[in-house]
KEKOL-16824 format. One record per residue: residue number from 1; residue in three letters; x, y, z of N, C-alpha, C, O in turn. Coordinates in steps of 0.05 Angstrom, whole numbers, plus 5000, padded with zeros to 4 digits. Last residue first. Layout:
N
ATOM   i  aa  n.x  n.y  n.z ca.x ca.y ca.z  c.x  c.y  c.z  o.x  o.y  o.z
ATOM NUM ala    X    Y    Z    X    Y    Z    X    Y    Z    X    Y    Z
...
This chain:
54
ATOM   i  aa  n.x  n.y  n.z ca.x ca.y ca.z  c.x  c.y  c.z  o.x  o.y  o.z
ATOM  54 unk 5260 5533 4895 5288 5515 4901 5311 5538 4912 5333 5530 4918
ATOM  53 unk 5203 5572 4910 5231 5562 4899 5251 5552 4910 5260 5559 4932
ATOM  52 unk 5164 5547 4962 5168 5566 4948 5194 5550 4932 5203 5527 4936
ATOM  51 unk 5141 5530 5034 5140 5526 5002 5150 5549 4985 5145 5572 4994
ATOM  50 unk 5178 5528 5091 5154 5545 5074 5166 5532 5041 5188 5529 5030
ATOM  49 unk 5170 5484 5141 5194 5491 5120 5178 5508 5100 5160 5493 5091
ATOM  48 unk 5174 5476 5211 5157 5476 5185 5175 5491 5154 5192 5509 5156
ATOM  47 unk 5224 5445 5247 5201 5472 5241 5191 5468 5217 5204 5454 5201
ATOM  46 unk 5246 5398 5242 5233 5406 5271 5212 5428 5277 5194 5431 5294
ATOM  45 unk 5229 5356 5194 5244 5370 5204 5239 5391 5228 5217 5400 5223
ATOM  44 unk 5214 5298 5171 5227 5300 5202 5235 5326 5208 5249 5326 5229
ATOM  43 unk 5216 5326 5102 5197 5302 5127 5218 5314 5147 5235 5332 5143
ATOM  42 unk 5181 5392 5075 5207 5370 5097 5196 5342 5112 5177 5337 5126
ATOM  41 unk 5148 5432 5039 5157 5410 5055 5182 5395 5065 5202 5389 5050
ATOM  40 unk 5162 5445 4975 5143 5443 4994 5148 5417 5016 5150 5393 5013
ATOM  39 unk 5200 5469 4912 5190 5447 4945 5171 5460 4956 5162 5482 4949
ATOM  38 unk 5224 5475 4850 5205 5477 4873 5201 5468 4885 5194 5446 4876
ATOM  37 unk 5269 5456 4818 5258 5474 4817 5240 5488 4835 5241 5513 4837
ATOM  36 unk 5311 5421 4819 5294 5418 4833 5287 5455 4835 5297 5473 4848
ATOM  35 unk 5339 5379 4765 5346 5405 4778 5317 5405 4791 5299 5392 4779
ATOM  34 unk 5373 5318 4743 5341 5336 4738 5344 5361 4763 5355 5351 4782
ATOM  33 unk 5434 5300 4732 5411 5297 4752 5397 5322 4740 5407 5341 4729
ATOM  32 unk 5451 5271 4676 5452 5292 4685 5433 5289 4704 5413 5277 4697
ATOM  31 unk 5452 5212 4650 5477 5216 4674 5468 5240 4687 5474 5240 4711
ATOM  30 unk 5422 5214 4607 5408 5203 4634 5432 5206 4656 5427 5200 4679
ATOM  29 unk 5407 5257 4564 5430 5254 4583 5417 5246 4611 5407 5260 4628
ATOM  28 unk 5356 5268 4533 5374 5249 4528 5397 5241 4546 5407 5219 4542
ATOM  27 unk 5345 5321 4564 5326 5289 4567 5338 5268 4560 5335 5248 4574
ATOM  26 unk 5371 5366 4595 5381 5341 4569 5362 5327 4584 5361 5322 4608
ATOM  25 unk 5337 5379 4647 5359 5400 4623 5358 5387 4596 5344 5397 4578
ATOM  24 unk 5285 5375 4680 5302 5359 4667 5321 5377 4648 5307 5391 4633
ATOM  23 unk 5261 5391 4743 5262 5397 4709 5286 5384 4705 5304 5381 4721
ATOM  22 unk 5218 5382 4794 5234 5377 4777 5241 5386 4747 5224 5386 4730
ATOM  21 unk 5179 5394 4851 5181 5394 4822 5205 5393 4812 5218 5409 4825
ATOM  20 unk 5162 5360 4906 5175 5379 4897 5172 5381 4862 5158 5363 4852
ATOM  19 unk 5157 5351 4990 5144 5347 4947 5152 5366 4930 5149 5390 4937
ATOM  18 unk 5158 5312 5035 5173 5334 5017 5157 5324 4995 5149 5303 4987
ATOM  17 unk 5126 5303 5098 5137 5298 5060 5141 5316 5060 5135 5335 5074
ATOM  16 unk 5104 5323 5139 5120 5306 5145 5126 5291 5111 5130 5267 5107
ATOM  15 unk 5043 5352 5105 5055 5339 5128 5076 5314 5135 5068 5291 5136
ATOM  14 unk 5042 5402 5050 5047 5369 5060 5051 5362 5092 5071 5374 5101
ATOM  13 unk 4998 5451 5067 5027 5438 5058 5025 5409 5065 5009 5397 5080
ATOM  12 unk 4946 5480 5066 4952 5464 5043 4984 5446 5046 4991 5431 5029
ATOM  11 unk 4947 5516 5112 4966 5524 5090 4961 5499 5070 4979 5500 5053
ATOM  10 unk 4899 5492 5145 4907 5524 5135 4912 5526 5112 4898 5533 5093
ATOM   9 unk 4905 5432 5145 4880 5450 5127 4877 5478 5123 4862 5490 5108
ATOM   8 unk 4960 5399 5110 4948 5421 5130 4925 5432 5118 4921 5439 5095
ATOM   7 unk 4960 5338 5079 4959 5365 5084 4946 5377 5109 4928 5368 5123
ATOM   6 unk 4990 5268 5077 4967 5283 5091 4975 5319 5085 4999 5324 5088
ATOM   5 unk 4990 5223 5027 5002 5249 5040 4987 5262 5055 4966 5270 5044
ATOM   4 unk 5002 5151 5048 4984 5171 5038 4997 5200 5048 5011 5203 5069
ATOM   3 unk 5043 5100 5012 5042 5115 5031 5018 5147 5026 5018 5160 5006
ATOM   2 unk 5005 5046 4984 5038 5066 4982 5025 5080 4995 5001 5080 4995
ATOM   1 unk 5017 4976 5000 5000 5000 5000 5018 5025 5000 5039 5027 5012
C-alpha cells in the first residue's frame, strides 16, 4: 500500500513529506541529475519549512 500524503487544512502543505518539482535539462543525458525547481515541505524536520523556489 503506498504511503498517503496528509495536508494542513490552513496552509495546504504536506505533512511530514517533501514534494517537489523537477526539470530535466538534456532528456537524452540520463547521467545529468534533473534540477529541483520547487519544494514544499520536509519530512522529520523540527520547524515547518515554507514552500516556494528551490
Amino acid at each position: 500500500m503506498a504511503g498517503l500524503i496528509r495536508f494542513t487544512p490552513d496552509s495546504g502543505e504536506p505533512v511530514d513529506k517533501r514534494l517537489a518539482l523537477m526539470r530535466v535539462e538534456q532528456v537524452p543525458q540520463v547521467a545529468t541529475a534533473p534540477v529541483e525547481v520547487f519544494r514544499c515541505g520536509l519530512a522529520d524536520a523540527p520547524d515547518p519549512v515554507p514552500c516556494g523556489p528551490a
